[in-house]
C-alpha positions in Angstrom: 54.9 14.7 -36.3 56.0 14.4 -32.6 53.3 16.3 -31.8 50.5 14.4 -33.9 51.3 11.2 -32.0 51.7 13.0 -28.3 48.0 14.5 -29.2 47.3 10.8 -30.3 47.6 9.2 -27.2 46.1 11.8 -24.8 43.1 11.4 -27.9 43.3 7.6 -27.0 43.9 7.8 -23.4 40.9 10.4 -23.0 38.5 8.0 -24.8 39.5 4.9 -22.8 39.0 7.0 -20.0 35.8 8.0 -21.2 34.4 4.6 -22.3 35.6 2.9 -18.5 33.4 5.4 -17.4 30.4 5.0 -19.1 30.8 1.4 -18.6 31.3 1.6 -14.9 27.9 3.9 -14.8 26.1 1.6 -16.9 27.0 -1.2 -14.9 25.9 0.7 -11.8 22.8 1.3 -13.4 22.2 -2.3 -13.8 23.5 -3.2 -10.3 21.0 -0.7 -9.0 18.5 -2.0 -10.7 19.1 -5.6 -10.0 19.3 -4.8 -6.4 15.8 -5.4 -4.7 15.6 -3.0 -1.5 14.4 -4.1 1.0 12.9 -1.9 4.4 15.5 -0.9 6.7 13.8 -2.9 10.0 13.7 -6.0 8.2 16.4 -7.9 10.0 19.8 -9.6 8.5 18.5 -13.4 9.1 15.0 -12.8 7.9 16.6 -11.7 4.6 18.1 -15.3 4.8 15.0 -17.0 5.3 14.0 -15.0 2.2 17.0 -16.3 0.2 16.0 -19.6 1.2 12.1 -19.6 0.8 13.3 -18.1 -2.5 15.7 -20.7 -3.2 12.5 -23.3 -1.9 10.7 -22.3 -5.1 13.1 -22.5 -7.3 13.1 -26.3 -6.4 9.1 -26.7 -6.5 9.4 -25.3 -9.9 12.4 -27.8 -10.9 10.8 -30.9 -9.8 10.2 -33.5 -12.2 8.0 -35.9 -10.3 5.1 -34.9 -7.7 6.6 -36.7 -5.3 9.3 -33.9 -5.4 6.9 -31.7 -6.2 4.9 -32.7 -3.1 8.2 -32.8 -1.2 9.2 -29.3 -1.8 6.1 -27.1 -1.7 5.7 -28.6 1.9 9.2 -26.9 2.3 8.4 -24.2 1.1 5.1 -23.2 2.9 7.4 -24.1 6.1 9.8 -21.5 4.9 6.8 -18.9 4.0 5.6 -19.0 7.1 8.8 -18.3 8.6 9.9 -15.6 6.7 6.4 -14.0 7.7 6.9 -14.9 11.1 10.3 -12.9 11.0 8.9 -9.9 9.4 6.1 -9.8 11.9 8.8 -10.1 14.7 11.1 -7.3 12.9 8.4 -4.9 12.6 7.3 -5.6 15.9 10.4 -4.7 17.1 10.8 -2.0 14.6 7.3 0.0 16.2 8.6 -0.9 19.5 11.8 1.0 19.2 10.2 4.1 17.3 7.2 4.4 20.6 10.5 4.1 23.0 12.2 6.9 20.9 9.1 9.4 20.9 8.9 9.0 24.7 12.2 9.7 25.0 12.1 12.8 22.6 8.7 13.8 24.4 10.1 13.8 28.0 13.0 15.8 26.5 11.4 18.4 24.7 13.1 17.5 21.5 9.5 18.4 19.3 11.9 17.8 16.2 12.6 14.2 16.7 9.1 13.4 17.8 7.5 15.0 15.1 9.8 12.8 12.9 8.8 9.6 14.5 5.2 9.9 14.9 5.6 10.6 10.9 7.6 7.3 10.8 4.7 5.7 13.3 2.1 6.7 11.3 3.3 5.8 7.7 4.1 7.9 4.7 0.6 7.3 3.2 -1.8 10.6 3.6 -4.4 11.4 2.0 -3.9 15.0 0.6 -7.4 17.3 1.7 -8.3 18.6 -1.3 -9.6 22.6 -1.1 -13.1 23.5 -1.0 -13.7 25.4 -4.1 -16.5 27.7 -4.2 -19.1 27.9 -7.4 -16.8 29.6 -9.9 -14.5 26.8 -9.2 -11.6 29.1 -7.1 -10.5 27.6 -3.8 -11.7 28.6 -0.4 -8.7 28.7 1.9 -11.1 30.8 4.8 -12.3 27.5 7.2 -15.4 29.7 8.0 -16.3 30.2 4.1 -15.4 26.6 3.8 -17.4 25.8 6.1 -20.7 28.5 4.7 -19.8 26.8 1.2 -20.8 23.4 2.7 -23.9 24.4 4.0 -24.7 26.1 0.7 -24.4 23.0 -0.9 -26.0 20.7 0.9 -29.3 23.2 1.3 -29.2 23.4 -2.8 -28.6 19.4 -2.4 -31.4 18.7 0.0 -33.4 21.0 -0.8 -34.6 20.8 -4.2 -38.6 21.0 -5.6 -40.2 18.3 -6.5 -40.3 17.0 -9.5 -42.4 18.2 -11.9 -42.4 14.7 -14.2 -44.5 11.8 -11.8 -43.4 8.6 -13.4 -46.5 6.5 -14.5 -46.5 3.5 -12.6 -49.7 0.9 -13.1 -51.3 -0.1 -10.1 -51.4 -4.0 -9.4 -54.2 -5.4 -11.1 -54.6 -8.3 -8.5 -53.3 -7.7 -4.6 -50.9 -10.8 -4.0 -52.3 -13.3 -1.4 -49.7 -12.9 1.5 -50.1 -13.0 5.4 -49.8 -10.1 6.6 -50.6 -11.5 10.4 -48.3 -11.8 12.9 -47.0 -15.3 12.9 -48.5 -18.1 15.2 -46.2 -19.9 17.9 -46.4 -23.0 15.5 -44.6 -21.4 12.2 -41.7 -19.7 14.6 -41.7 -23.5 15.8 -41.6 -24.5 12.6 -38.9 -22.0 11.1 -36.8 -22.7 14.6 -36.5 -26.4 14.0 -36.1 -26.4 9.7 -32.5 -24.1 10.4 
């Protein structure tokens, strides 16, 4: 009987332990989640003036007259331009000390660290070359058959017969009456002054 209530509580003790966890993970989860990230050069006080321009539309939406409503859109398209002015200054700043840190790597040798910068300079965006495949489909990883294979194509591309189906097009049955003479000193006059 001792025994059934000693393997009782470790039971109990094991599941409490077990739920807290999964209740602190979950609730990490939704912290996480919650949590808007942000770039790491954007600077502590333009995160305030992000709070507030936030906080600035809160009240534009909570008005209840358009005088108020009036009142706090003008505050916040102050605070908007603010906040952008910060994050142009950040990132300014930002670029500034990445350039100053591949110079430094450059005049050091350190090919490493300036590799990783100019990645950082240049943005994470690439656009990924896609292979040259040749007319079974397979990919040409040779950069002289990659090259052959685009001169290939564009000789089938360019030059291809003519076609063998003319399409039947009526000729006019009247020819339009338009000037075909150069135009007189009077109509560029004309077209001068009317614009």
């Amino acid at each position: 009987m001792e025994n059934l209530k000693v393997l009782d509580r470790g039971f109990v003790l094991v599941c409490d332990c077990l739920a807290l966890s999964i209740h602190e993970v979950f609730l990490g989860v939704l912290v996480c989640l919650k949590k808007h990230h942000h770039e790491q050069w954007i600077s502590i006080e333009t995160l305030d003036k992000i709070k507030e321009r936030k906080n600035k539309k809160t009240a534009i939406n909570n008005s209840r007259t358009r005088a108020e409503k009036v009142q706090a859109q003008a505050e916040y398209t102050e605070a908007n331009k603010q906040v952008k002015r910060s994050i142009r200054t950040d990132k300014k700043k930002y670029v500034e000390e990445l350039a100053t840190t591949a110079e430094k790597a450059a005049r050091e040798g350190n090919m490493k660290q300036l590799n990783d910068t100019t990645k950082k300079l240049a943005g994470k965006y690439s656009k990924p070359e896609r292979p040259v495949k040749d007319k079974e489909g397979k990919p040409i990883t040779e950069i002289q058959q990659q090259r052959n294979r685009w001169v290939e194509y564009f000789e089938e591309l360019l030059n291809r017969l003519a076609s063998t189906n003319s399409p039947d097009i009526e000729a006019a049955h009247t020819d339009l009456p338009i000037d075909i003479n150069p135009p007189t000193e009077e109509e560029i006059r004309m077209a001068i002054w009317s614009s």
